[in-house]
N, C-alpha and C positions, 0 to 999 in steps of 0.2 A: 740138693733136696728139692724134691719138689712140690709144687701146689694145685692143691686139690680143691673142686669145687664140689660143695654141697647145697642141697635143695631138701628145705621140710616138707614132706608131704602133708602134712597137717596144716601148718598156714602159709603157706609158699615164702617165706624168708629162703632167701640165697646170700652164701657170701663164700670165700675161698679163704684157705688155710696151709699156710707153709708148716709140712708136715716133713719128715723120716721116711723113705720108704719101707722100712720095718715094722714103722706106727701102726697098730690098729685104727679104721677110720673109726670118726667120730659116729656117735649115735642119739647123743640129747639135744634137740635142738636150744640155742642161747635164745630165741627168741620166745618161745611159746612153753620150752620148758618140757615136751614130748619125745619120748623114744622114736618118732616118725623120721629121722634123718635119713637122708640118701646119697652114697655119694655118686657125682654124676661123671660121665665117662666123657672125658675132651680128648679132642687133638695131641692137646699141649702142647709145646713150644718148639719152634723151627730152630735149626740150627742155623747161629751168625756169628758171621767171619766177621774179625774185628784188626783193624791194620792193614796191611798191604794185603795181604793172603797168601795162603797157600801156590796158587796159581802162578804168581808172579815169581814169586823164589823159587818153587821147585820144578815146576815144567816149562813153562815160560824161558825160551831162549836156546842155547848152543843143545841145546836135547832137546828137542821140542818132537824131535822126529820118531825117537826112544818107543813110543805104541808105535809106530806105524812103521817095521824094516826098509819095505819095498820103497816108502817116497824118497823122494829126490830133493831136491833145495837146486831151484832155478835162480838163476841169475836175471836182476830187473836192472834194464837201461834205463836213464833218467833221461834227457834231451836237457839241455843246456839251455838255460833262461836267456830270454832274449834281451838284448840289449838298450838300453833306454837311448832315442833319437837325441844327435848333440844338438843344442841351440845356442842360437849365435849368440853373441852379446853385442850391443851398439852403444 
């Protein structure tokens, strides 16, 4: 469900309302008591991944390549960490 904002055109009280989206919007405003209500047109709310994601389990890894046929999976050489100078002991 989601929430809607309204605005009185009568004496500018605003405030938002978890509505139905079947609901008819409101029309009186709470504050002034006026048939003046509006409801105003937002964005509304972004979609958020919550957890690991999508990403991570389902393309992420041994498929990764799955959109794209043509690419290839190259092989990366590492170089072998160099070794720490012995010091003596006295």
């Amino acid at each position: 469900m989601p929430t809607y904002e309204y605005v009185c055109r009568n004496c500018g009280y605003e405030f938002e309302k978890f509505q139905q989206m079947t609901e008819d919007h409101l029309k009186t405003c709470p504050e002034c008591g006026k048939d003046t209500l509006k409801r105003k047109i937002g964005a509304g709310s972004g979609v958020i991944f919550v957890g690991s994601g999508f990403y991570c389990n389902d393309y992420k890894g041994a498929n990764a390549s799955l959109g794209n046929p043509t690419s290839k999976k190259t092989k990366t050489s590492v170089a072998p960490a160099a070794k720490p100078a012995k010091t003596s002991k006295k």
